[in-house]
PLY file of the C-alpha trace (Angstrom):
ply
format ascii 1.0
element vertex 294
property float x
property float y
property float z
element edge 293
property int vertex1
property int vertex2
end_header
37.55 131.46 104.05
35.69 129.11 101.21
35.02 126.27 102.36
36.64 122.80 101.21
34.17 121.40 98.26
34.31 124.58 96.91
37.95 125.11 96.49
38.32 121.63 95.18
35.31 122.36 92.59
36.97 125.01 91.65
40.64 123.14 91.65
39.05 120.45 88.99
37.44 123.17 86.88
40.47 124.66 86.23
42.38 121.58 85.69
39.45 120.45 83.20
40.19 124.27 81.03
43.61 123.38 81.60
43.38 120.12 79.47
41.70 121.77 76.85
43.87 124.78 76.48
46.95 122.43 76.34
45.14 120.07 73.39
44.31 123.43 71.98
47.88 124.38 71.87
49.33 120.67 70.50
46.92 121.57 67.47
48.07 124.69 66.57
51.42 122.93 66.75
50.53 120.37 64.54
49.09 122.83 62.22
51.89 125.45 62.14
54.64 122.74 61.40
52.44 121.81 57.96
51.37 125.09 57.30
55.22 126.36 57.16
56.68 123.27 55.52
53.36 124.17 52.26
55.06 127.12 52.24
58.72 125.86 52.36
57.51 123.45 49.64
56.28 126.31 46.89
58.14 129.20 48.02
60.78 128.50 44.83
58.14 128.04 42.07
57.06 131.43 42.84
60.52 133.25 43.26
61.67 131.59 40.44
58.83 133.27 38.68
59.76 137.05 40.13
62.87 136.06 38.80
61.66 135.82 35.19
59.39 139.17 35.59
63.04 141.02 36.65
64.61 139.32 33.81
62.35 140.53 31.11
61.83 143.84 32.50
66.12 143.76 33.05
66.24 143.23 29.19
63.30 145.68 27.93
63.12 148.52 30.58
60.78 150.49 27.95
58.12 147.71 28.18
55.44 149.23 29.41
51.99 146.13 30.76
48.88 147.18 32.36
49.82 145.00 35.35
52.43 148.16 36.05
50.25 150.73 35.39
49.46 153.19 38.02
46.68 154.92 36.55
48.29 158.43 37.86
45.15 160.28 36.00
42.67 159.09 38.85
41.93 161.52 41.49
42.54 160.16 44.91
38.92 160.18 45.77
37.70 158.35 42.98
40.35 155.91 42.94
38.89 152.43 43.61
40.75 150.60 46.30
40.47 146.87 47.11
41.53 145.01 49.98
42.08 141.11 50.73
41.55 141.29 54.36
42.61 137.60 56.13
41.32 137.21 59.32
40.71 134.06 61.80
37.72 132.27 61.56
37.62 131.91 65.07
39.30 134.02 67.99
41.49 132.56 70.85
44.75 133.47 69.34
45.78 136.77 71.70
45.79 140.03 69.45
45.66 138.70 66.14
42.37 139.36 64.62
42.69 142.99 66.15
45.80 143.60 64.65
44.86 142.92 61.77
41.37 144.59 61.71
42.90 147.61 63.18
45.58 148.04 59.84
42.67 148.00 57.72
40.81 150.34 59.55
43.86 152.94 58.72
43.18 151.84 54.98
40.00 152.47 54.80
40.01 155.92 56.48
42.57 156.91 53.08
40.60 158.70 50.64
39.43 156.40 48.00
36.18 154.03 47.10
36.83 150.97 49.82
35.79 147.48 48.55
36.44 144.57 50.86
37.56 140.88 49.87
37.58 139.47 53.62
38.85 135.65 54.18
37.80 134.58 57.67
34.58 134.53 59.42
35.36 136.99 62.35
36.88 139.53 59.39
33.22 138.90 58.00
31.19 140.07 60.97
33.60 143.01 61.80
33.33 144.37 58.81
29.92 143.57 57.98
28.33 147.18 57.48
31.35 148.21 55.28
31.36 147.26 51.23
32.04 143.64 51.43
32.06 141.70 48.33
29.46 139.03 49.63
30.12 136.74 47.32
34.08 136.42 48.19
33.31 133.81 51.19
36.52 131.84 51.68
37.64 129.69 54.94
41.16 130.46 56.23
41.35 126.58 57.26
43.98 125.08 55.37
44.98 127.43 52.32
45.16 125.46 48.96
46.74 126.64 46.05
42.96 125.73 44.14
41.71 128.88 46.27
44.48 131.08 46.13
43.69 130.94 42.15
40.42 131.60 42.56
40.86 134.59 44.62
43.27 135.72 42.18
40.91 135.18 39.28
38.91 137.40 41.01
41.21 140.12 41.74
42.92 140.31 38.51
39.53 140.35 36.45
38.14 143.44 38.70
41.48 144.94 38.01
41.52 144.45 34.11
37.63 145.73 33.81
38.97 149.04 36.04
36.57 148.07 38.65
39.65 147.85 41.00
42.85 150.67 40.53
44.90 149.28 43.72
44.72 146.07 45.32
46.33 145.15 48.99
46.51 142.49 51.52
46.29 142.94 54.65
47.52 139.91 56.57
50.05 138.73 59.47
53.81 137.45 58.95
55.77 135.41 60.61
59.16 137.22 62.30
60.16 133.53 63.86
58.72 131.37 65.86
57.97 133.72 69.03
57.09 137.35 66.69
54.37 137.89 63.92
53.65 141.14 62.50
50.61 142.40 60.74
51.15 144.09 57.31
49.50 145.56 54.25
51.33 144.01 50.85
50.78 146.00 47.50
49.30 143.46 45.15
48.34 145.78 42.70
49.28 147.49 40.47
53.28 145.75 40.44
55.95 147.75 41.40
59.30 147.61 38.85
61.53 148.44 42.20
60.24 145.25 43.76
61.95 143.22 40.69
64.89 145.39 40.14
66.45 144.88 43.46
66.65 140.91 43.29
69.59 139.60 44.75
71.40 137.31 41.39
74.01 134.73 42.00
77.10 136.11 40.58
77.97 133.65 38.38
74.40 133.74 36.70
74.70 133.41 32.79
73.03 137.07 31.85
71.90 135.70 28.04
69.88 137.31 25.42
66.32 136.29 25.87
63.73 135.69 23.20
60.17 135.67 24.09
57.64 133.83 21.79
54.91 135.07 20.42
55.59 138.65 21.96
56.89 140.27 25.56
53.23 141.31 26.50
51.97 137.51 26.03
54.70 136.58 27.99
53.60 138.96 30.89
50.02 138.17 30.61
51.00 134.69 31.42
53.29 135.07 34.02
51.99 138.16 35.83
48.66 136.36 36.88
51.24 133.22 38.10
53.12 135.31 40.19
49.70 137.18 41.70
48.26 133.92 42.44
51.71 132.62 43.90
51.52 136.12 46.51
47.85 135.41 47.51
48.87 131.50 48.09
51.74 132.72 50.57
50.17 135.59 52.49
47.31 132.96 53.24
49.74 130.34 54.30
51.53 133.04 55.80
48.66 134.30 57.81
47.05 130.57 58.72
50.54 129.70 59.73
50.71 132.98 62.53
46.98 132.61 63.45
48.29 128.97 64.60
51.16 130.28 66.57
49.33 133.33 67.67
47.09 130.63 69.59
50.20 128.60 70.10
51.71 131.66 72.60
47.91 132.17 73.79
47.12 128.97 74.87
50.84 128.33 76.48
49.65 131.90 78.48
46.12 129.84 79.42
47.93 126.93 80.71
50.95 128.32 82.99
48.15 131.12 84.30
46.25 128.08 84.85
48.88 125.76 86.86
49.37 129.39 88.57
46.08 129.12 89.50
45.78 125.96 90.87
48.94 126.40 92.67
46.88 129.04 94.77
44.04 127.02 94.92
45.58 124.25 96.45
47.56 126.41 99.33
43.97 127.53 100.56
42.53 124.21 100.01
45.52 122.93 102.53
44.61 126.03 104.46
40.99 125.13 104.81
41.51 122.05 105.37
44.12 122.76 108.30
42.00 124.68 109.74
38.89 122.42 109.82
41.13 119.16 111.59
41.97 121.76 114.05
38.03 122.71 114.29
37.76 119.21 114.97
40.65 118.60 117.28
39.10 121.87 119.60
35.74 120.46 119.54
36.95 116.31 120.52
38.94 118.26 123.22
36.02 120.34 124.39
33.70 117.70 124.49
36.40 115.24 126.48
36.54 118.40 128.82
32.95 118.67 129.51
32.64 114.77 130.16
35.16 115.16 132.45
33.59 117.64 134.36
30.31 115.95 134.81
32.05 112.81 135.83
0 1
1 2
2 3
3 4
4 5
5 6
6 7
7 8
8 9
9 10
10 11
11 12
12 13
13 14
14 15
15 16
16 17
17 18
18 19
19 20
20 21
21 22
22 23
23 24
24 25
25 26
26 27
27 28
28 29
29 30
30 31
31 32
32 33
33 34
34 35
35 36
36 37
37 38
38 39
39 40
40 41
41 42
42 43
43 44
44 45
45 46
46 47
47 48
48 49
49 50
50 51
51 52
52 53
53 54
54 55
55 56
56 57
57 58
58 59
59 60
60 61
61 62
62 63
63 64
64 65
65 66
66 67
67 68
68 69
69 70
70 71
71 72
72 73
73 74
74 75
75 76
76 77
77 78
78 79
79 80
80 81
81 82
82 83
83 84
84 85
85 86
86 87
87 88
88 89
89 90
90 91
91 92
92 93
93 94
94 95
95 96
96 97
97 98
98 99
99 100
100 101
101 102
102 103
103 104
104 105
105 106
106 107
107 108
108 109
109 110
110 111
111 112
112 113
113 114
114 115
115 116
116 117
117 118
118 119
119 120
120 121
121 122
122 123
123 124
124 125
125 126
126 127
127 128
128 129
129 130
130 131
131 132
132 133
133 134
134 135
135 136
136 137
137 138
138 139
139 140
140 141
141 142
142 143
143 144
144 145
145 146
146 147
147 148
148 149
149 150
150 151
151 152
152 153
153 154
154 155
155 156
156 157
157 158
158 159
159 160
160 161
161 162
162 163
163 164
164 165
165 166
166 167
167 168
168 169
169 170
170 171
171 172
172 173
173 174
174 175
175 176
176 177
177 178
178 179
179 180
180 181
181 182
182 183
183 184
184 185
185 186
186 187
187 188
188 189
189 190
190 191
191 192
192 193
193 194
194 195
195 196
196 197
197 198
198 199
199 200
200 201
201 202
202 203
203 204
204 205
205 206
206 207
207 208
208 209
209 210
210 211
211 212
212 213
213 214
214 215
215 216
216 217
217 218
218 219
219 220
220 221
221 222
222 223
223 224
224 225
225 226
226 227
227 228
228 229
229 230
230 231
231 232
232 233
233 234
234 235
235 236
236 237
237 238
238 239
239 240
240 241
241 242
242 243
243 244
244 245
245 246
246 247
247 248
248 249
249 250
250 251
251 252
252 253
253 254
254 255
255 256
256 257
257 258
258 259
259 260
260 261
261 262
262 263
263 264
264 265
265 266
266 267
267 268
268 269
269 270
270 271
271 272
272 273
273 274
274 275
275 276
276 277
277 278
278 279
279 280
280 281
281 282
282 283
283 284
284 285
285 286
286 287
287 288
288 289
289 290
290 291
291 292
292 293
């Protein structure tokens, strides 16, 4: 059996990881509840915005805008394929980097010329021997609307110059507040079943629209909204489940460590038990022996 100072070493070494997986898991708390109430806070910009896009196409189903166009002439092998791959920039959080990295590597094994946009510094070094756009280095740490543009400016430039034919992201969703699920979003080019399928209120005044100076201006202003509104929730999506991936992980740290210590401190009783009766033997013993002699 261990002896005493060791199982008590080992007792306050646990309860010291203890303390810091339970502050680990009041920040991820802290973190989640912002992260979700950003996206609470935007979320009806942006569907108002799909709205308009199934309006106008509702009202001129022959309109035909680059930003639909499949580009059905491409071979399979030699169509370019980009994907926005958010990751964690640090692990800790159960399965959720893996998850992730695990949907891409199903992408990229499509036929197809793979190029990479990762967000996250352990998507970075995964991927690091695959065609990574180095210059797309973006923290996952508390998604802004400023960089969701940006990555959209990106995106939808590569896309225009036919440097890019489809466009995902890969990134995780939040079921509730116990499930996430990774998942690969079409960005690229937009789908017209996506828009036709919205859900209108039923007393919705269905008007004749006019659209000033033409429908394709209208698009090409709205269109690169709606993109950038997409990339802005998949990365508060994303830093929102990372948070509550560590969340569950570091509620899993804590009870395995109370477990733990629970164990611990049955042997320490043990040991300690059996050293007072050590001691007990040996003061008996030795008032035996005097005895004797006496």
């Amino acid at each position: 059996m261990a002896n005493i100072r060791e199982i008590q070493s080992r007792i306050n070494s646990v309860k010291d990881t203890m303390k810091i997986t339970n502050a680990m898991y009041m920040i991820s708390s802290s973190k989640l509840t912002q992260a979700r109430k950003k996206l609470a806070d935007t979320e009806p910009y942006f569907y108002a915005l799909q709205g308009e896009i199934s309006r106008i196409l509702r009202h001129l189903p022959e309109l035909h805008h680059s930003y639909f166009n499949k580009r059905e002439n491409i071979p399979a092998e030699e169509r370019k394929i980009g994907s926005i791959v958010i990751t964690a920039d640090k692990g800790l959080a159960g399965a959720y980097n893996h998850n992730i990295v695990k949907l891409e590597e199903e992408i990229l094994s499509k036929p197809g010329q793979h190029k990479l946009f990762v967000v996250g510094e352990l998507g970075r070094h995964y991927f690091a021997k695959k065609d990574v756009d180095t210059n797309f280095r973006y923290t996952v740490q508390k998604p802004t609307m400023h960089r969701a543009r940006d990555i959209s400016a990106v995106i939808l430039d590569q896309f225009n110059n036919h440097e890019l034919d489809e466009v995902y992201v890969v990134y995780t969703r939040m079921e509730n507040a116990v499930q996430s699920e990774a998942e690969v979003l079409k960005l690229l080019p937009l789908e017209r079943g996506d828009f036709g399928e919205m859900k209108m209120p039923l007393n919705m005044y269905r008007e004749e629209i006019e659209l000033n100076p033409s429908p394709m201006d209208v698009m090409n202003s709205i269109v690169p909204s709606y993109i950038n509104g997409m990339i802005y929730g998949c990365l508060v999506e994303a830093y929102a489940s990372e948070h509550n991936a560590r969340m569950m992980a570091m509620k899993s740290a804590t009870d395995s460590a109370q477990d733990l210590i629970k164990d611990l401190s049955i042997l320490y009783n043990r040991a300690r038990q059996a050293a007072i009766t050590q001691e007990i033997t040996e003061v008996c013993a030795g008032a035996r022996a005097q005895q004797k002699k006496s």
